[in-house]
Each structure stands twice: as C-alpha cells, then as structure tokens.
C-alpha positions as CSV (number, residue, x, y, z in Angstrom):
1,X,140.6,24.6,110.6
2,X,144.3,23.9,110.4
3,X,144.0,21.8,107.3
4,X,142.2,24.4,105.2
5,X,144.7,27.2,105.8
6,X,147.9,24.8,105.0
7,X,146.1,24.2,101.6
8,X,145.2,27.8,100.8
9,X,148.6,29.5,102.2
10,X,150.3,28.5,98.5
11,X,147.2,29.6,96.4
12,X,147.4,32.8,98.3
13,X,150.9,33.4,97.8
14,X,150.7,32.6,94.4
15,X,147.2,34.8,93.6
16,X,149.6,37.7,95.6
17,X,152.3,37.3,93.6
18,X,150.4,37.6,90.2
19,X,148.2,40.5,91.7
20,X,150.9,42.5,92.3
21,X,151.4,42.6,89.2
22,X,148.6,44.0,88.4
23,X,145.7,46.3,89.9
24,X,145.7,44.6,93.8
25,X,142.2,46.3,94.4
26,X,140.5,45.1,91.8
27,X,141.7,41.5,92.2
28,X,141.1,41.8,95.9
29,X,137.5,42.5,95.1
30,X,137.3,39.8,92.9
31,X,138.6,37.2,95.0
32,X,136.3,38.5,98.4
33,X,133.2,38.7,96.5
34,X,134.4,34.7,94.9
35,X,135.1,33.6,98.4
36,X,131.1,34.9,99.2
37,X,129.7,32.6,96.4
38,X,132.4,29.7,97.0
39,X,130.5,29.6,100.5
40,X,127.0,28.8,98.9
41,X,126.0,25.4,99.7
42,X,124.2,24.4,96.9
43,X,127.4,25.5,94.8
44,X,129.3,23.4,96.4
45,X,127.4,20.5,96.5
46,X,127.3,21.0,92.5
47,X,131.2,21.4,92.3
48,X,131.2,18.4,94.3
49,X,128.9,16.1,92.1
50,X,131.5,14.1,89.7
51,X,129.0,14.2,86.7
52,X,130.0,18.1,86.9
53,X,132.9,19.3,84.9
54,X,135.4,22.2,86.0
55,X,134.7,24.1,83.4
56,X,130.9,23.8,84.3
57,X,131.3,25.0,87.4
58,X,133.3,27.9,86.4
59,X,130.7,28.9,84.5
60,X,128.1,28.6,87.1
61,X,130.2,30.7,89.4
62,X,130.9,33.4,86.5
63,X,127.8,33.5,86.3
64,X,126.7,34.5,89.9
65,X,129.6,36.7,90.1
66,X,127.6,39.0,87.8
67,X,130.3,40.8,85.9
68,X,133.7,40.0,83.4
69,X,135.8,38.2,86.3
70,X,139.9,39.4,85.6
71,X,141.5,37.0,83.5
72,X,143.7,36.1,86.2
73,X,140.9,35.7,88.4
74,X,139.9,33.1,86.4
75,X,142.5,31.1,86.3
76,X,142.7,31.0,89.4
77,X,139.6,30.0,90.1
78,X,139.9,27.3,87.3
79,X,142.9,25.8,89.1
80,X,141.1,25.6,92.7
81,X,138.0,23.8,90.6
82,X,140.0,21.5,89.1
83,X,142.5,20.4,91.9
84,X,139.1,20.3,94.4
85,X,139.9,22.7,96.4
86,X,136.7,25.1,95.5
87,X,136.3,24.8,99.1
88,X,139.2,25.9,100.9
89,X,138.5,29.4,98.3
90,X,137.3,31.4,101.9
91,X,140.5,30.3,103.4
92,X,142.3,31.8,100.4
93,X,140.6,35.0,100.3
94,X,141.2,35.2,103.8
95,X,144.9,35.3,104.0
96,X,145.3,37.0,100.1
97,X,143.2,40.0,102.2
98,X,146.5,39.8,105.1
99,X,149.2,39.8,102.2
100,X,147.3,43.0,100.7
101,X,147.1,44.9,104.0
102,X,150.4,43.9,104.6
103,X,151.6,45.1,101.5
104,X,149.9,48.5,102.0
105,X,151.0,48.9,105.3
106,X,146.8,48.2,106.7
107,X,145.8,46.5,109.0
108,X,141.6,45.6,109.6
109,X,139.7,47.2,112.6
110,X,136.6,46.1,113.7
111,X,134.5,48.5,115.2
112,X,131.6,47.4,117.5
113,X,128.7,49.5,118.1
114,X,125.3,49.7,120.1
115,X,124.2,51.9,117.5
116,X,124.9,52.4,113.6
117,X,127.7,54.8,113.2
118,X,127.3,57.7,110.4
119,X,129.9,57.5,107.4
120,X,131.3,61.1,108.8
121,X,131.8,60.0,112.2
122,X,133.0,56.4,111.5
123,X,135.8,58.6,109.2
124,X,136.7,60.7,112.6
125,X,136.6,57.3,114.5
126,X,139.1,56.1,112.6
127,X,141.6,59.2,112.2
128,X,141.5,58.7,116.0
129,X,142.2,55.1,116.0
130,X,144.9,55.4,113.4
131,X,147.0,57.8,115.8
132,X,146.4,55.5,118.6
133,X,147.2,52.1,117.2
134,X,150.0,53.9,115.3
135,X,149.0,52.4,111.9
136,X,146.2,52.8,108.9
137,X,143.0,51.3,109.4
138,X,140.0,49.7,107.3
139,X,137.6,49.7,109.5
140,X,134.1,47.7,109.3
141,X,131.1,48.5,111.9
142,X,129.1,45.9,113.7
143,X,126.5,46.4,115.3
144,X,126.0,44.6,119.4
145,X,123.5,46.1,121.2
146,X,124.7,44.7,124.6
147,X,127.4,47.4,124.4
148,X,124.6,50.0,125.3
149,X,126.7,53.2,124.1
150,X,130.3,53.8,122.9
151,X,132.7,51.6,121.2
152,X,134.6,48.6,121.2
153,X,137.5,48.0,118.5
154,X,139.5,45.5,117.8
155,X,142.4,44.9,115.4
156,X,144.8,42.3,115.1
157,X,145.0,40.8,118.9
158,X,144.2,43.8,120.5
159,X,141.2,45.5,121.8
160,X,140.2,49.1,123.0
161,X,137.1,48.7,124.5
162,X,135.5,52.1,126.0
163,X,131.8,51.0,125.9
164,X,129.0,51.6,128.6
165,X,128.9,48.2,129.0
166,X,132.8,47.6,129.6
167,X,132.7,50.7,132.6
168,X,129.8,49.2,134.1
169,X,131.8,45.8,134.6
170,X,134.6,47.5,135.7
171,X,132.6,49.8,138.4
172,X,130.7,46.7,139.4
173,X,134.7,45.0,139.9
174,X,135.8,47.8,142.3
175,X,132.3,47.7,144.2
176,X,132.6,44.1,145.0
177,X,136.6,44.2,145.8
C-alpha cells in the first residue's frame, strides 16, 4: 500500500535519526517486536474506539510488549498513537529495518528450504552466500516443501535458486525444446 509507506517514510527517518544515537539494536528490537503487536486486531480496534485515550492505549501496548520499552521508544510510539497512525507502525518498522541494514552495510536474505536447516549449517550457508552476493547477510529460513531438496535464496531483487525442484523445471524445459 502506497499510502501507508508515504506516511511511515518520515516516522522512520526520524526514529533512525534518534536511534543512531543511541544503541540501534536494541531500538531495532523494540520497534519489530512493536510492529508485531501494532498488527493485532483487537488492538487496533481499541486504538481505534474514540472513548480510548492515547495514553491508554500506550499502556495497553506497554503492557503486551512485556518488558521497560526505551524511552525513546516510547515516544515514539506516543506520537504514532496520538496522530492515528498506530496503524501504519508495520510500515515503519519495515523501512527503519532498511535504514539499519543500510547503515551496517546488511542486507536481508531469505533462505527457502524443503527441510529445516541446523544453526551450524545455516552459518556455512551464509559465509557462502556472503562471498557470492558480495555483501553481509541476515539470513532467515523458511520452510517450502515443494522445493523437495536444496535451496532457494533471495535477497533484495535477486534470487539464486539451486533447488531439486528448480533443476527438474529446467530438465523438463530442455526435454520439451
């Protein structure tokens, strides 16, 4: 949604800028696990009710965040309550996560499995990936069994796909040529 990213571009920029500042990890991980809750349908339908005040529904979100939220964090949050914008808070984290990676030099690779991939071998996955894409990876599994074996990664726009699955179509391609 177009709309949603123009209204979280300047909250991003702004969180960045002040996270900087600070411990970026630690805000980062404040903000993702936010954006989790902010998605929660009954939240929002609270947030939404006008008999409910910002500052009660900061507190209801504090309170599902289960732990002291940064002081920062908090304003933040405060602000996106109070303008009505609770809802474009995924869109936020979102694009707070690119200037971070950016910023680190990182950039997110997905990896897609048939099969759950071992902490040890996802780590030599990724040493592998790094020297191929030419630049440091975080790199999340998920699982899709219709890959049958091997891998399929994407980061960014671009994909390196050397599942059973893919060689198959390609082997069924020059069969049928």
């Amino acid at each position: 949604m177009a709309e949603l990213a123009t209204i979280a571009r300047p909250y991003a920029d702004a969180l960045f800028q002040v996270a900087r500042k600070g411990d970026l990890k630690a805000w980062a991980d404040q903000v993702a696990s936010l954006s989790l809750i902010a998605q929660d349908a009954n939240l929002r339908q609270f947030a939404d009710d006008p008999k409910a005040l910002p500052e009660q529904v900061l507190d209801v979100i504090a309170a599902a965040f289960n732990g002291p939220l940064l002081d920062g964090v908090r304003n933040f949050l405060r602000a996106l309550i109070e303008n009505g914008r609770l809802v474009a808070l995924p869109e936020v984290a979102s694009q707070f996560h690119a200037l971070v990676n950016a910023e680190g030099g990182v950039s997110d690779a997905v990896v897609f499995s048939a099969y759950p991939i071992e902490p040890a071998a996802l780590a030599d996955i990724v040493g592998v990936l790094e020297q191929r894409f030419g630049r440091k990876l975080s790199a999340s599994v998920t699982l899709d069994p219709t890959l049958i074996g091997g891998v399929r990664v994407v980061v960014g726009d671009e994909v390196l796909d050397t599942s059973v699955k893919a060689r198959l179509e390609q082997m069924k391609a020059t069969l049928t040529a």
